[in-house]
BAGU-808435 format. One record per residue: residue in one letter; x, z, y of N, C-alpha, C in turn. Coordinates in pm, whole numbers, padded with zeros to 5 digits, always signed. Atoms other than C-alpha are relative to their C-alpha. Example, Ala and Ser with C-alpha at 12.3 -4.5 7.8 and 13.67 -1.06 7.14 Angstrom:
BAGU-808435
A+00089+00000-00119+01230+00780-00450+00090+00000+00120S-00082-00006-00119+01367+00714-00106-00077+00073+00109
END
This chain:
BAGU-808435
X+00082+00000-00120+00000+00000+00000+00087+00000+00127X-00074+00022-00129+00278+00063+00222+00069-00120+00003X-00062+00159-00036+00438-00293+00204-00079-00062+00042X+00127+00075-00058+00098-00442+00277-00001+00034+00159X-00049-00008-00099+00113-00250+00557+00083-00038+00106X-00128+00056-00058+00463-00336+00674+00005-00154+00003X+00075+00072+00014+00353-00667+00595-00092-00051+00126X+00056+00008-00079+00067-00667+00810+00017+00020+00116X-00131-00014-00134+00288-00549+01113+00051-00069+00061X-00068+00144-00056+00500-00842+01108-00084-00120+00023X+00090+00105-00064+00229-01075+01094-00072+00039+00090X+00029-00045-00095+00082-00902+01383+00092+00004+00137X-00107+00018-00076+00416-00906+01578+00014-00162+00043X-00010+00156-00019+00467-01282+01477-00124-00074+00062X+00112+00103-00043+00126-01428+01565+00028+00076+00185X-00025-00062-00168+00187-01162+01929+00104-00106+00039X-00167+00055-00028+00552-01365+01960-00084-00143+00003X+00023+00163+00008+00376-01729+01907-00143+00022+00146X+00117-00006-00112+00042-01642+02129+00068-00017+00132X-00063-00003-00127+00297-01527+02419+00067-00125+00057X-00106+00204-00045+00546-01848+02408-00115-00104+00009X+00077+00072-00090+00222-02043+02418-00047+00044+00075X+00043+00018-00153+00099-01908+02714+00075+00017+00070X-00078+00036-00121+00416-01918+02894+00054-00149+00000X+00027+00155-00038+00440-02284+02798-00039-00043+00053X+00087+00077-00071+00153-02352+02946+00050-00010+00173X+00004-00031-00193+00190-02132+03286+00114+00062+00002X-00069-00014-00039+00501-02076+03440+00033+00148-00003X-00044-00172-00023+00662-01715+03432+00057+00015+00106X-00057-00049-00113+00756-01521+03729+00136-00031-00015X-00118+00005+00023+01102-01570+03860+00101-00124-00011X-00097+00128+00093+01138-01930+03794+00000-00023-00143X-00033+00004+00118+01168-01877+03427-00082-00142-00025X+00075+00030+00078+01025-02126+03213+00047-00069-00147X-00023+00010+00178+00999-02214+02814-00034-00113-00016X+00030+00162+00045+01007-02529+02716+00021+00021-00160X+00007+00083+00147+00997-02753+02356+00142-00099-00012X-00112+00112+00010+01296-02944+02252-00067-00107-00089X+00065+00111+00087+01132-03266+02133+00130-00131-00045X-00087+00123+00050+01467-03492+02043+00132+00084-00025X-00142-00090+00050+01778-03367+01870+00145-00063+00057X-00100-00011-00052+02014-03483+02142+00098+00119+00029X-00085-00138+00001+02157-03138+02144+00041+00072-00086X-00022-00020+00125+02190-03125+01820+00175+00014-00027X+00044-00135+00116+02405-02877+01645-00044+00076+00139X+00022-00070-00076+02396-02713+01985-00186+00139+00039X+00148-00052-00041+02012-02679+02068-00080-00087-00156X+00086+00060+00130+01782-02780+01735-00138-00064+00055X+00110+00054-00006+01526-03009+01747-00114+00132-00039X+00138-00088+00045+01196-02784+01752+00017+00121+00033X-00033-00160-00037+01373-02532+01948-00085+00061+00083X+00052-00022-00124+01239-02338+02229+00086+00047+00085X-00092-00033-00124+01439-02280+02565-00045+00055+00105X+00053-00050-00091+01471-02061+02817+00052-00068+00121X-00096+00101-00112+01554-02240+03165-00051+00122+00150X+00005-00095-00133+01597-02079+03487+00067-00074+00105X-00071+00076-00114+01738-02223+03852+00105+00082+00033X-00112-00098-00041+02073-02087+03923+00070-00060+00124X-00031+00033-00054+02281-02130+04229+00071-00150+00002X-00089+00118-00030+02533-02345+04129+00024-00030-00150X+00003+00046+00103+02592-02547+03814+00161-00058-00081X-00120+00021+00087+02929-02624+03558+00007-00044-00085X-00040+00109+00115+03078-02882+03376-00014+00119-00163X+00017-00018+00100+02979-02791+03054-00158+00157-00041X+00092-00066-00032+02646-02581+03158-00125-00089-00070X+00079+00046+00016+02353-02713+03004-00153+00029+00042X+00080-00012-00131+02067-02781+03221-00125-00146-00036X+00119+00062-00006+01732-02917+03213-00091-00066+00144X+00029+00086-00144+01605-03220+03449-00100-00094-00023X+00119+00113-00020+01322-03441+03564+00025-00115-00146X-00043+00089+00018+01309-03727+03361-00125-00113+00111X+00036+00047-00093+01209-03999+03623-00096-00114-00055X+00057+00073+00097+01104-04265+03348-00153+00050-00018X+00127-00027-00016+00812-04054+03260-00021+00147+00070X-00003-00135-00077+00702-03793+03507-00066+00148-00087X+00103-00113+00137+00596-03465+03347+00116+00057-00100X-00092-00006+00068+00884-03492+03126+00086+00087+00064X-00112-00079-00030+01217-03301+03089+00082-00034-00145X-00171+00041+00062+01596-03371+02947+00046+00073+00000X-00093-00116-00015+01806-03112+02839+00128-00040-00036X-00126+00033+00019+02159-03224+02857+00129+00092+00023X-00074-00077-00054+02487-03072+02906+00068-00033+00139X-00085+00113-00084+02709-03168+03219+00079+00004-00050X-00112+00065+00042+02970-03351+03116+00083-00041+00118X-00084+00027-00195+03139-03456+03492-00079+00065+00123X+00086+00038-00144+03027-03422+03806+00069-00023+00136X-00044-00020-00035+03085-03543+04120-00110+00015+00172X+00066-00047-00168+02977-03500+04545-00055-00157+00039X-00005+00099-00079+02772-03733+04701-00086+00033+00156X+00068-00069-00089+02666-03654+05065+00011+00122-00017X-00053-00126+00047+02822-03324+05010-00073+00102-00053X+00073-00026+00104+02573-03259+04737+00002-00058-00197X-00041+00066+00124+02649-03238+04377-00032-00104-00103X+00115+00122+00077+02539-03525+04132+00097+00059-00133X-00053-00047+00111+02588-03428+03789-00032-00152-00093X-00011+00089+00086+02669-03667+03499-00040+00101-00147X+00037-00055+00119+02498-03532+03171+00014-00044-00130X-00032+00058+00175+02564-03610+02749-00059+00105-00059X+00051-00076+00140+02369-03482+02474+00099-00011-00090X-00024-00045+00088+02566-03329+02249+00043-00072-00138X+00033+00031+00104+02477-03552+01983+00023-00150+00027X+00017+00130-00019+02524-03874+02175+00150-00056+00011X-00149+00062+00009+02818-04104+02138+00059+00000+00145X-00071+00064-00105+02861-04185+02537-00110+00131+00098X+00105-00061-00115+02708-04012+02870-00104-00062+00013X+00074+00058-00063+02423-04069+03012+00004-00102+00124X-00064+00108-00131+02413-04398+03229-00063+00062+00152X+00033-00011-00188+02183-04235+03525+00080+00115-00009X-00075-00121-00056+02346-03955+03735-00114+00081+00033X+00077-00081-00046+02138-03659+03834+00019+00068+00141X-00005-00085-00162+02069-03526+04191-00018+00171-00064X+00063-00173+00000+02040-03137+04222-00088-00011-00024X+00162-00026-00046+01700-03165+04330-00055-00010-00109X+00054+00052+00166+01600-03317+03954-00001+00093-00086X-00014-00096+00137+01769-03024+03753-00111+00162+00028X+00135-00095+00005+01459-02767+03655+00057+00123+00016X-00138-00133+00017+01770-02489+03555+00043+00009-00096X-00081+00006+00071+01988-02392+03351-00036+00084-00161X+00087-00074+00134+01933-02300+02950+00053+00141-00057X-00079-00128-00004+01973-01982+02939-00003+00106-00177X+00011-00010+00132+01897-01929+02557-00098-00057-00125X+00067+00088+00060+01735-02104+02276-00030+00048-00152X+00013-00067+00112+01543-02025+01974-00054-00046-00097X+00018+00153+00066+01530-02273+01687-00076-00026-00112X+00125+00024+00065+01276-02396+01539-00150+00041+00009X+00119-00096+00020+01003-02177+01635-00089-00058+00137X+00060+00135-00099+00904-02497+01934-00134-00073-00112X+00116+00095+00090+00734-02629+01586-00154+00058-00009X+00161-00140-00040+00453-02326+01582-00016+00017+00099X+00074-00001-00077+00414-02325+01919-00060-00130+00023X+00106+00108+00000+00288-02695+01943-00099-00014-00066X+00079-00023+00123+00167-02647+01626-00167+00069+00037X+00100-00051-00026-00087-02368+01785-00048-00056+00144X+00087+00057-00075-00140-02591+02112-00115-00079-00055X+00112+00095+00054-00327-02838+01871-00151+00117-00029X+00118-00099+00011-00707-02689+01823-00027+00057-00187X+00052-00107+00119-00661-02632+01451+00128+00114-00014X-00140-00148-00024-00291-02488+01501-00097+00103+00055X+00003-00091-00064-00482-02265+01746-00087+00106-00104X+00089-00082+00108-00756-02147+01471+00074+00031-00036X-00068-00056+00077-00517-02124+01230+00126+00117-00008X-00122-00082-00093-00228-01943+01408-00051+00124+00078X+00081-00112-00105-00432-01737+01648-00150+00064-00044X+00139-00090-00011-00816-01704+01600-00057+00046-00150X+00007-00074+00162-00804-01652+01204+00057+00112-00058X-00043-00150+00030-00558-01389+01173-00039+00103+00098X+00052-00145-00122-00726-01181+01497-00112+00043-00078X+00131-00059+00052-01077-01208+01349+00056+00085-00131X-00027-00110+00078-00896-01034+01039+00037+00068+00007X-00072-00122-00025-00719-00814+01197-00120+00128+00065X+00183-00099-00080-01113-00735+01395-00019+00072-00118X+00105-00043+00119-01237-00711+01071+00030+00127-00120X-00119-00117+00065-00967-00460+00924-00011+00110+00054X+00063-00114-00124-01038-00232+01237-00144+00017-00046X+00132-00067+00006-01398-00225+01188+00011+00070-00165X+00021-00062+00149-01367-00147+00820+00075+00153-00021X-00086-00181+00007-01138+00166+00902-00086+00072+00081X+00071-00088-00060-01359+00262+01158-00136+00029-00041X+00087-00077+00094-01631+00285+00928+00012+00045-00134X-00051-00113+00088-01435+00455+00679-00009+00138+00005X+00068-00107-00064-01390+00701+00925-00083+00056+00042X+00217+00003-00060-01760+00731+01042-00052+00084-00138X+00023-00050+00103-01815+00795+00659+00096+00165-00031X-00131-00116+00016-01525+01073+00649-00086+00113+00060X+00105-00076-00071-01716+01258+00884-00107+00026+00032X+00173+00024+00007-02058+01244+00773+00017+00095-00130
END
């Protein structure tokens, strides 16, 4: 009975840990922060396809900092590359970025203004369950199936107890 327990804990922790990262996916966290999805394994071994990242805006940025930016192609989007060079133009930095995983740099250059911030830690694989629970059966299945059992576990103790004391 007590492993069920212990058991039931962690899946209570884990579905808390997936609920939270999707709703700071969605909406922005104080601070700047925000959590993104790694959807392409240019950062690969570095960052894992299906990771999740933390990004933040920092003052100033370093060759070999990896940093998340517009992509201009499709708006909405975001690139997480490393810098690989950089240099001044209009005595504002332009960074040159390479995935990890890619034979050559990237051919565009990046303005400041483009990069979202910098990745400040990454946690791999666990990008797949949170998309997973944006979809509407991920969300049943992930979220509103293990709560209603967890409702339904509560009410059954609390009319255990009800009986206890009768």
């Amino acid at each position: 009975m007590k492993l069920f327990k212990i058991i039931y804990y962690i899946i209570i922790a884990f579905i808390a840990v997936i609920a939270i990262l999707l709703i700071v996916s969605i909406f922005p966290i104080t601070g700047n922060y925000k959590v993104m999805l790694v959807q392409s394994g240019s950062m690969e071994p570095a960052i894992k396809l299906g990771s999740v990242i933390v990004v933040k805006p920092v003052d100033s940025y370093e060759i070999g900092d990896v940093i998340t930016f517009s992509n201009p192609k499709k708006p909405g989007e975001t690139i997480t590359h490393r810098i690989y060079d950089m240099k001044a133009q209009e005595g504002k930095p332009i960074y040159i970025t390479k995935g990890d995983a890619n034979n050559a740099p990237d051919q565009r250059e990046i303005p400041e203004i483009e990069v979202v911030g910098k990745v400040l830690f990454n946690i791999p694989y666990l990008g797949y369950m949170v998309d997973f629970a944006k979809k509407p059966i991920g969300f049943a299945l992930i979220i509103i199936v293990p709560a209603v059992i967890i409702i339904f576990d509560e009410i059954k103790n609390i009319f255990k107890e009800l009986k206890k004391r009768k």
